[in-house]
N, CA, C and O atoms as CSV, one atom per row, in Angstrom:
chain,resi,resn,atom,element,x,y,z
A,1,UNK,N,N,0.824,-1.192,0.000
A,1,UNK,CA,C,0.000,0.000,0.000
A,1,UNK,C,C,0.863,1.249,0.000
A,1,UNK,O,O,0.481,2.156,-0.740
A,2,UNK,N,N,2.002,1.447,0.734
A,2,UNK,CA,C,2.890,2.117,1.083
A,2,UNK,C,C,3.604,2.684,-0.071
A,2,UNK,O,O,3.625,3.897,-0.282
A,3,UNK,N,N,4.281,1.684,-0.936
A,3,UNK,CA,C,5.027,1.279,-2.032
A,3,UNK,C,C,4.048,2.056,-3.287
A,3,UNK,O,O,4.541,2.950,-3.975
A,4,UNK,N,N,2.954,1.702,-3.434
A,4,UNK,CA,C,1.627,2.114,-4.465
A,4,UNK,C,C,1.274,3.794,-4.445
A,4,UNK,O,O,0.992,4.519,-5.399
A,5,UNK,N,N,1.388,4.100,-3.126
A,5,UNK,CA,C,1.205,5.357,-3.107
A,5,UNK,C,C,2.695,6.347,-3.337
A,5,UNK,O,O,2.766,7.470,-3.836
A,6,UNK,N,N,3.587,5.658,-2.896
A,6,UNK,CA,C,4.903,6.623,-3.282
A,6,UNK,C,C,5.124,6.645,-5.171
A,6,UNK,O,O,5.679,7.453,-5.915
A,7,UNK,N,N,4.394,5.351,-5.421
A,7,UNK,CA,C,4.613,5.529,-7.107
A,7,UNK,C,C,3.998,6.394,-8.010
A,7,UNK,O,O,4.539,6.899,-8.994
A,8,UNK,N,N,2.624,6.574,-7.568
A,8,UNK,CA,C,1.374,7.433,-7.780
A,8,UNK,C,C,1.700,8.880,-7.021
A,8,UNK,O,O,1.027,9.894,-7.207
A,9,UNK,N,N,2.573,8.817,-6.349
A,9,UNK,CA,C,3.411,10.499,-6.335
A,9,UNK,C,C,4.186,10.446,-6.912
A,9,UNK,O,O,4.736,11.547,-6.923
A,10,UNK,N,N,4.695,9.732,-7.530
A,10,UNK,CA,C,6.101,10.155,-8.190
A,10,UNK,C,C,5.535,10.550,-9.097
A,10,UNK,O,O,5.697,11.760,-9.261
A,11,UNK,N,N,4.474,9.735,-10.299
A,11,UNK,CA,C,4.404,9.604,-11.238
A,11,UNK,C,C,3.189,11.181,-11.656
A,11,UNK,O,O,2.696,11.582,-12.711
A,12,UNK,N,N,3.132,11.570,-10.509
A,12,UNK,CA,C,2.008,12.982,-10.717
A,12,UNK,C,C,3.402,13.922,-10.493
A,12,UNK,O,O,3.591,14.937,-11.164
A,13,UNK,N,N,4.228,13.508,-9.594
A,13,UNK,CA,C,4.971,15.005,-9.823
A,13,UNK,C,C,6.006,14.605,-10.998
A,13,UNK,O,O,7.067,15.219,-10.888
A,14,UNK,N,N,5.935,13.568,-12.281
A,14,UNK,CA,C,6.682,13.586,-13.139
A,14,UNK,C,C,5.609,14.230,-14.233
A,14,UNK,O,O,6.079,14.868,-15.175
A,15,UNK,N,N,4.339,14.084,-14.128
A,15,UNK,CA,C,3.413,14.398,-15.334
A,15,UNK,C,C,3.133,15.791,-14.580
A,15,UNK,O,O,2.079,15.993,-15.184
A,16,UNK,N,N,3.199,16.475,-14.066
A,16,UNK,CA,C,3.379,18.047,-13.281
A,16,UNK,C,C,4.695,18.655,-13.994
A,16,UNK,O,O,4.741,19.662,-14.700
A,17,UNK,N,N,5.615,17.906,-13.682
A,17,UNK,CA,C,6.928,18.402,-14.023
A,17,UNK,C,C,6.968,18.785,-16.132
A,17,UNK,O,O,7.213,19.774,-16.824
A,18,UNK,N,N,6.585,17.395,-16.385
A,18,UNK,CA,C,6.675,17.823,-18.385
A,18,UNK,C,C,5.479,18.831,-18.570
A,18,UNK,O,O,5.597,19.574,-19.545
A,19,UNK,N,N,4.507,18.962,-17.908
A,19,UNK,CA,C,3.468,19.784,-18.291
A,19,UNK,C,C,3.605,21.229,-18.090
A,19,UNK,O,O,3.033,22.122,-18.716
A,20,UNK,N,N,4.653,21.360,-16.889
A,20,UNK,CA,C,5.386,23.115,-17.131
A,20,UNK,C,C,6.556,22.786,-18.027
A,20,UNK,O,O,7.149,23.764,-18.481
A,21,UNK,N,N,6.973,21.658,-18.348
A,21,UNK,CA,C,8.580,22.081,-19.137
A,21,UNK,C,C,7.475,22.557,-20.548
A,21,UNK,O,O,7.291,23.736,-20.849
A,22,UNK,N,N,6.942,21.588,-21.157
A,22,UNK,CA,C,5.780,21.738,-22.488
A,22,UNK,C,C,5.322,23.066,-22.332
A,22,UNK,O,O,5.635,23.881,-23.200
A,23,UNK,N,N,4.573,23.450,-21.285
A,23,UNK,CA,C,4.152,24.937,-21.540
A,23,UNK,C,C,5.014,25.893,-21.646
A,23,UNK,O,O,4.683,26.603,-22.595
A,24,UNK,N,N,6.531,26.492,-20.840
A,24,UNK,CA,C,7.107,27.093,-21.583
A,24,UNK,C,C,8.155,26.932,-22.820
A,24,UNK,O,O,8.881,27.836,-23.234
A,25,UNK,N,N,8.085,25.470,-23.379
A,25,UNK,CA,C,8.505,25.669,-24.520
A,25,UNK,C,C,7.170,25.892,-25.512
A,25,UNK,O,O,7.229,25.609,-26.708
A,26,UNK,N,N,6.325,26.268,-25.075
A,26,UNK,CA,C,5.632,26.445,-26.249
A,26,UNK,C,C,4.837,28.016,-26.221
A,26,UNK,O,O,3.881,28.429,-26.878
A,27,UNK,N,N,5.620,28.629,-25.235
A,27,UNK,CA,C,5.082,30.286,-25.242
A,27,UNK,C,C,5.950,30.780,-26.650
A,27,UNK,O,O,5.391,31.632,-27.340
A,28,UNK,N,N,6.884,30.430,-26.961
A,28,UNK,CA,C,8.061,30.999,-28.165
A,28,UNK,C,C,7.320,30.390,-29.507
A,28,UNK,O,O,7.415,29.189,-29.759
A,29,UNK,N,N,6.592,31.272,-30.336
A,29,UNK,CA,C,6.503,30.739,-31.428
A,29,UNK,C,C,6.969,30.527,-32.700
A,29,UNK,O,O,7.249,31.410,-33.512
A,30,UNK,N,N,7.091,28.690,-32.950
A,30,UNK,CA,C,8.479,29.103,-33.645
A,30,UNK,C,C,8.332,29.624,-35.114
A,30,UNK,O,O,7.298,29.812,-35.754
A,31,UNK,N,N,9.588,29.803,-35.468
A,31,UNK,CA,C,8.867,30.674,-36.859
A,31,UNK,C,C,9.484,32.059,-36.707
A,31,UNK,O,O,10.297,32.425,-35.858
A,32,UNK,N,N,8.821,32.900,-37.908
A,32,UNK,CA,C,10.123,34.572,-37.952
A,32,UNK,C,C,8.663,35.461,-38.695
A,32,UNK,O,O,8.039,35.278,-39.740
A,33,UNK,N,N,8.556,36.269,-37.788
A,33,UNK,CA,C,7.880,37.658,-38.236
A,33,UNK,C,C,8.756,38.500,-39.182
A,33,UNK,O,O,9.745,38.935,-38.592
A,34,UNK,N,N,8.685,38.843,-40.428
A,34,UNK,CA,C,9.476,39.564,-40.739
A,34,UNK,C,C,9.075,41.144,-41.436
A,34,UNK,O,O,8.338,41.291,-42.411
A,35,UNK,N,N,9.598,41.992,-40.851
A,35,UNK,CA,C,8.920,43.658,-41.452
A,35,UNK,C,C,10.188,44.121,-42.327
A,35,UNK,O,O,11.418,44.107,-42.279
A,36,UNK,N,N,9.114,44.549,-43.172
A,36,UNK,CA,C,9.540,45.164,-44.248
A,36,UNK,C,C,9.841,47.207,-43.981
A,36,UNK,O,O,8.809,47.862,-43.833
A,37,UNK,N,N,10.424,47.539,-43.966
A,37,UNK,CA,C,10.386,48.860,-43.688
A,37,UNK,C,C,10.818,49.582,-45.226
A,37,UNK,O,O,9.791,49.291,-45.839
A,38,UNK,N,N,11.567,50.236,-46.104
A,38,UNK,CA,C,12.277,51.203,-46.654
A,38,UNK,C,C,12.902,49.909,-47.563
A,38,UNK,O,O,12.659,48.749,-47.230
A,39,UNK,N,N,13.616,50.191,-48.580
A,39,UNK,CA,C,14.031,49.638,-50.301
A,39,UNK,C,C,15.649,50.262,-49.588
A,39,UNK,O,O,16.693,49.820,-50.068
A,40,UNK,N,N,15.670,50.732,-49.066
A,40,UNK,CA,C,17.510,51.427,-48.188
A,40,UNK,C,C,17.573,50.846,-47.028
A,40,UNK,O,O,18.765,50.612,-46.826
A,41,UNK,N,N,16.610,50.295,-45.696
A,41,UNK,CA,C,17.136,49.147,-45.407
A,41,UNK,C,C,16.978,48.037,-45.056
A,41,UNK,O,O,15.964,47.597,-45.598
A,42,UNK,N,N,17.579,47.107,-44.234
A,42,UNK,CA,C,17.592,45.876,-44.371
A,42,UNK,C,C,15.829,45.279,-43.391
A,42,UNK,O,O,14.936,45.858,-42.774
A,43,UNK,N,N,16.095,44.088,-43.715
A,43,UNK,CA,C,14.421,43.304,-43.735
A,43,UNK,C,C,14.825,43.314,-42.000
A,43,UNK,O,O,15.969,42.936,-41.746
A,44,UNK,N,N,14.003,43.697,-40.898
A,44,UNK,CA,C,14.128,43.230,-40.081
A,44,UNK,C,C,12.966,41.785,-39.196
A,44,UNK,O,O,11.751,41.604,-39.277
A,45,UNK,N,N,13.837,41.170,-38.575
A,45,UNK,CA,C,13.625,39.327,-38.778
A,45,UNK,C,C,13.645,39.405,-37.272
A,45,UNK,O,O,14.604,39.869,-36.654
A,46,UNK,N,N,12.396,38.868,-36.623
A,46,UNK,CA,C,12.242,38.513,-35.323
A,46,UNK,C,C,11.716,36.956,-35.118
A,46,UNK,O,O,10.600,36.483,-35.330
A,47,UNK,N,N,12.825,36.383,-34.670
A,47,UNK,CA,C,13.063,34.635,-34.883
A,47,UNK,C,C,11.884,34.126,-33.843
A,47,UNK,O,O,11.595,34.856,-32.895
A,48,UNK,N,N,11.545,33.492,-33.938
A,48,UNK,CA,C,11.031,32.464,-32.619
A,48,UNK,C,C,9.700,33.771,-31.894
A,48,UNK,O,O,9.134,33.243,-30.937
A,49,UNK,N,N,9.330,34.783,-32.080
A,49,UNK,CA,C,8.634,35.578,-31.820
A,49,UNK,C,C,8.171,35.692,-30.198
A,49,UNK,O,O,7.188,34.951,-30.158
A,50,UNK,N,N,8.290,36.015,-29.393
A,50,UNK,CA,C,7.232,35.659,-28.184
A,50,UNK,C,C,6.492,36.700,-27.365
A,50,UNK,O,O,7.531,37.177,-26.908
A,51,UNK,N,N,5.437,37.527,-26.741
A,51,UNK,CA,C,5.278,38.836,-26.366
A,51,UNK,C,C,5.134,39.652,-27.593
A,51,UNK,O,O,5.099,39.350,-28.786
A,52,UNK,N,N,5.044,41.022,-26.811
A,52,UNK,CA,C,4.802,41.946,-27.895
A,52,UNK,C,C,5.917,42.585,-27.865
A,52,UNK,O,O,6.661,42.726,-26.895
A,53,UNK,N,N,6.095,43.124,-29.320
A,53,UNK,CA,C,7.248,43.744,-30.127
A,53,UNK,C,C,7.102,44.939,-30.674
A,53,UNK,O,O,6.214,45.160,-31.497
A,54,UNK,N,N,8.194,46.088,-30.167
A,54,UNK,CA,C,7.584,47.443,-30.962
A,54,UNK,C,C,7.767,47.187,-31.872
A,54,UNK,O,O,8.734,46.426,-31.920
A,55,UNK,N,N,7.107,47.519,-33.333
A,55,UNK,CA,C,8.055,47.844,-34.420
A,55,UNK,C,C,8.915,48.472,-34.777
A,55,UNK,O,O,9.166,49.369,-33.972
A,56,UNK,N,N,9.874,48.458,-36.085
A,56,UNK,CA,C,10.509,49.773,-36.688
A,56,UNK,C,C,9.861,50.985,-37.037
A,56,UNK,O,O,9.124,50.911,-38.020
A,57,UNK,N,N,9.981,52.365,-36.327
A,57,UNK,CA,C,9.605,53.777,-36.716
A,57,UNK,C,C,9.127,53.601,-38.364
A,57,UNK,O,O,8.076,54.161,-38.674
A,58,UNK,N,N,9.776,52.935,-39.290
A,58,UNK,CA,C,9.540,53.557,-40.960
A,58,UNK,C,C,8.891,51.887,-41.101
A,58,UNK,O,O,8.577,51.702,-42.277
A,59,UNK,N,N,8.599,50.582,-40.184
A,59,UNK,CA,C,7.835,49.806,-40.791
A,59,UNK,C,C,6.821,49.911,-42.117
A,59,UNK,O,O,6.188,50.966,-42.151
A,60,UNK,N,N,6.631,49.197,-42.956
A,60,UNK,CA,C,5.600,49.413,-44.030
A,60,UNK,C,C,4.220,47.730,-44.380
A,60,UNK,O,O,3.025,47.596,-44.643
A,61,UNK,N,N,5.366,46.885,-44.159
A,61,UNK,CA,C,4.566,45.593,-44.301
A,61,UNK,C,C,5.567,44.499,-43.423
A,61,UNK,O,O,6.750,44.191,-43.279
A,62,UNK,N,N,4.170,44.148,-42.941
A,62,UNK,CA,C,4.568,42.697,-41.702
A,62,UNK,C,C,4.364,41.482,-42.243
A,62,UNK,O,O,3.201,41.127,-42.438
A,63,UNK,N,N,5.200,40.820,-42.504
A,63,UNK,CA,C,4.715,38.904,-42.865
A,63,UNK,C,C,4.663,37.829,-41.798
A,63,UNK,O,O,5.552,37.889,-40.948
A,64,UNK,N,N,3.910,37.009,-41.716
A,64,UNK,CA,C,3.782,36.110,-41.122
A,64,UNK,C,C,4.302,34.739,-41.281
A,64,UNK,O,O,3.598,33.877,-41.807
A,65,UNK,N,N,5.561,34.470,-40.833
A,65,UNK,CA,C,6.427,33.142,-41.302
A,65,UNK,C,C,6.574,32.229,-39.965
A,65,UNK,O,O,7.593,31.624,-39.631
A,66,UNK,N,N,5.016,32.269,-39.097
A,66,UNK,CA,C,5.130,31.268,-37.794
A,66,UNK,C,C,3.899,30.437,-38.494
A,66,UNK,O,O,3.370,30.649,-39.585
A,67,UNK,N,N,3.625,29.471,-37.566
A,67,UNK,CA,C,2.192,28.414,-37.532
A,67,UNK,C,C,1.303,29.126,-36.993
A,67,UNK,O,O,0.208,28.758,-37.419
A,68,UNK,N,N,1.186,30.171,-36.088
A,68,UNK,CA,C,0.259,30.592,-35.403
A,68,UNK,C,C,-0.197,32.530,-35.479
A,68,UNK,O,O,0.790,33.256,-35.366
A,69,UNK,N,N,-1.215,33.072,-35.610
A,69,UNK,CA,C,-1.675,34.414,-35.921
A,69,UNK,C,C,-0.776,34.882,-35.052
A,69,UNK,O,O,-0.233,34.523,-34.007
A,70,UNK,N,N,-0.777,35.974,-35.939
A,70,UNK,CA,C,0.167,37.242,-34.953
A,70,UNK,C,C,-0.665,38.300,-35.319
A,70,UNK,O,O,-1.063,38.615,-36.441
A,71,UNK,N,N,-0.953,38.989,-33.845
A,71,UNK,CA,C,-1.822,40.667,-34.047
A,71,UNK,C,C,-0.981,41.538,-33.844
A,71,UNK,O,O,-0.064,41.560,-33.023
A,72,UNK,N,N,-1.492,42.748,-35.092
A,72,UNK,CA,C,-0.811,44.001,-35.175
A,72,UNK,C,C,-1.361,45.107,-34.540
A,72,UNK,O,O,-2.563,45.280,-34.742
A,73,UNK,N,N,-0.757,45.938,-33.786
A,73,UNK,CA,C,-1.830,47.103,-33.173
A,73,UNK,C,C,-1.073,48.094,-33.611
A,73,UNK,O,O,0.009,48.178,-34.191
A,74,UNK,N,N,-2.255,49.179,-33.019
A,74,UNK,CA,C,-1.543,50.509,-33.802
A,74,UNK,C,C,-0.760,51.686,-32.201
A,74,UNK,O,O,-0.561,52.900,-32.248
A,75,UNK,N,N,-0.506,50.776,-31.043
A,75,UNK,CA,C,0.107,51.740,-30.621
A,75,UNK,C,C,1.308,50.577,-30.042
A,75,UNK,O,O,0.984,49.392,-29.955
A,76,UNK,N,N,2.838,51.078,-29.626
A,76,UNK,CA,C,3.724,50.439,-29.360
A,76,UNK,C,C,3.793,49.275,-28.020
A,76,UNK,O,O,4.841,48.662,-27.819
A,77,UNK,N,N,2.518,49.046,-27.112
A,77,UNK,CA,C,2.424,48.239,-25.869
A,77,UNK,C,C,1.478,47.401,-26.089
A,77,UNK,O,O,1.453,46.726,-25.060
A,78,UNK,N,N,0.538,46.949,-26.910
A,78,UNK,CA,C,-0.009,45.722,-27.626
A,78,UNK,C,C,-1.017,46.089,-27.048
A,78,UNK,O,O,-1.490,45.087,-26.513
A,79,UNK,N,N,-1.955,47.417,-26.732
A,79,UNK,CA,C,-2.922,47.482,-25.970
A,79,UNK,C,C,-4.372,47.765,-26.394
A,79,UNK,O,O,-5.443,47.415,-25.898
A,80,UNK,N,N,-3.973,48.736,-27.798
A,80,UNK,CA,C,-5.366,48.890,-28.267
A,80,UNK,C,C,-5.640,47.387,-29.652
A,80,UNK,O,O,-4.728,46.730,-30.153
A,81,UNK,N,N,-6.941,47.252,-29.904
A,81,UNK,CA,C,-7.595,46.500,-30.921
A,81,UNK,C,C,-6.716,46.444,-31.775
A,81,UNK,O,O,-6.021,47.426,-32.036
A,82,UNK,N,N,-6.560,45.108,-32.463
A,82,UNK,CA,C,-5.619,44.455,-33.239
A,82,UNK,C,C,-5.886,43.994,-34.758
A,82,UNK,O,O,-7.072,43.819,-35.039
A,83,UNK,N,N,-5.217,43.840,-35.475
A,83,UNK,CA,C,-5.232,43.224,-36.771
A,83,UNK,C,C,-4.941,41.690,-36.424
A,83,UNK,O,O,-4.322,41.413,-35.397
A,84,UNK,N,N,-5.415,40.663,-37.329
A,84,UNK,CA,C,-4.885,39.590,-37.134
A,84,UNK,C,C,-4.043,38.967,-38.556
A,84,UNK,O,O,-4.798,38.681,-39.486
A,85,UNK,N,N,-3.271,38.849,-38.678
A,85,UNK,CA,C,-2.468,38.276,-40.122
A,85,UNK,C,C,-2.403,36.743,-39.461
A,85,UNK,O,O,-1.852,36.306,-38.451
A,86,UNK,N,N,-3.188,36.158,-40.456
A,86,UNK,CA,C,-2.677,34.416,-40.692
A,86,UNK,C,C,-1.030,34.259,-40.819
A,86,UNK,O,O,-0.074,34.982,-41.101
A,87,UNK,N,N,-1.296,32.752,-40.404
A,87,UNK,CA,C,0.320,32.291,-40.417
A,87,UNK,C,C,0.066,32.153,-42.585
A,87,UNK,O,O,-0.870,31.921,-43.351
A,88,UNK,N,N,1.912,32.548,-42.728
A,88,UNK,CA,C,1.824,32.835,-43.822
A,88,UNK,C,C,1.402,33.676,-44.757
A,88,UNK,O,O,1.587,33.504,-45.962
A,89,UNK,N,N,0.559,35.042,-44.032
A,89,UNK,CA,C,0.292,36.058,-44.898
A,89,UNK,C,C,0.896,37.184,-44.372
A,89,UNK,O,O,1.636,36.916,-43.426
A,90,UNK,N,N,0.842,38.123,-44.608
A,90,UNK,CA,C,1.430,39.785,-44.562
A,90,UNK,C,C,-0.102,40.594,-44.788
A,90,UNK,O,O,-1.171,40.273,-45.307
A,91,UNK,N,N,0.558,42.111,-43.929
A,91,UNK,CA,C,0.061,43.033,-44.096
A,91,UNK,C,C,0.264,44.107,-43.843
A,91,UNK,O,O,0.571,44.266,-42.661
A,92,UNK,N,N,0.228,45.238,-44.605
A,92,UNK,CA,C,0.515,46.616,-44.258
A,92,UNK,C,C,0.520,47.189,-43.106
A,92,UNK,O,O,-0.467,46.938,-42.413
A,93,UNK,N,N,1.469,48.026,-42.570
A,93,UNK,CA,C,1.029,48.387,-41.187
A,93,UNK,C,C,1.335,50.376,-41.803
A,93,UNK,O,O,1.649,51.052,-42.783
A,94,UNK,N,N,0.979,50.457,-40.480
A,94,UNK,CA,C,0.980,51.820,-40.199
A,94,UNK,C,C,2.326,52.589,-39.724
A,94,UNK,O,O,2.531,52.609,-38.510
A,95,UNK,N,N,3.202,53.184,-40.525
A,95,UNK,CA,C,4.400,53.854,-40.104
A,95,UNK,C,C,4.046,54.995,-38.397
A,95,UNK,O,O,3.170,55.789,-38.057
A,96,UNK,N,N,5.103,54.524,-37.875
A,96,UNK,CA,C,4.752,55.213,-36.398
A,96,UNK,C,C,4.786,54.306,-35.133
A,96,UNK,O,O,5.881,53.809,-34.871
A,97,UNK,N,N,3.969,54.085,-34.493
A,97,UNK,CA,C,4.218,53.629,-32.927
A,97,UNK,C,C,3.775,52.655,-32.800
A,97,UNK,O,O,3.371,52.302,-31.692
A,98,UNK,N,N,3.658,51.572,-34.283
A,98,UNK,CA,C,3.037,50.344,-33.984
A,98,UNK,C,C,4.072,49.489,-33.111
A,98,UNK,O,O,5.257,49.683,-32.839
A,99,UNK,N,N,2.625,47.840,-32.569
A,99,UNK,CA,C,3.723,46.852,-32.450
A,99,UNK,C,C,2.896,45.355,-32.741
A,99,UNK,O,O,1.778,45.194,-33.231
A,100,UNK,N,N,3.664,44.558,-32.357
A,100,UNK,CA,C,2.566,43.288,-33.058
A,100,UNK,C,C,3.319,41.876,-31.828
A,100,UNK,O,O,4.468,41.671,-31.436
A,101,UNK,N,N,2.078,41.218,-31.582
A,101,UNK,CA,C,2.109,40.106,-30.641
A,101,UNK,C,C,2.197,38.569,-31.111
A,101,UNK,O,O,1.345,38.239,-31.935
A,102,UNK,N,N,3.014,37.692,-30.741
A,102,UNK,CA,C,2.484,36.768,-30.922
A,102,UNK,C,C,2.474,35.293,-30.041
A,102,UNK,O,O,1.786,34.347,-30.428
């Protein structure tokens, strides 16, 4: 009886234990947001995405290169109403104080 119950703890604090390792590997989504800003400069590439992200000041178009939606807002702290871009699509944003979550 003794023996039965120390196994049936172990075995809850081993299925406790993978069920937080699983949840924070899966706050990082994997995959690369990438904004397009200006034809002068370079593409900027945010890997593995996680939280919200200001954008670049001269941003112009956001793509979506994760599995999962990413929302765009129009002020820099992810606070007001959002756009949603599918995984795999893009969309224009608004030059200025955006930022986008995912």
């Amino acid at each position: 009886m003794r023996c039965s119950r120390t196994v049936l703890l172990t075995l809850a604090g081993v299925l406790l234990a993978a069920t937080a390792a699983s949840g924070t590997a899966a706050a990082a989504v994997p995959g690369e947001v990438v904004v397009f800003s200006t034809e002068l400069s370079p593409l900027t590439v945010y890997e593995d995405p996680h939280g919200c992200h200001k954008l670049p000041p001269d941003a112009h178009v956001l793509t979506n290169r994760t599995d999962r939606p990413v929302t765009v807002y129009a002020d820099p702290f992810c606070l007001t109403p959002g756009l949603t871009v599918a995984p795999d699509h893009g969309s224009h944003v608004a030059a200025g104080s955006g930022s986008f979550s995912a």
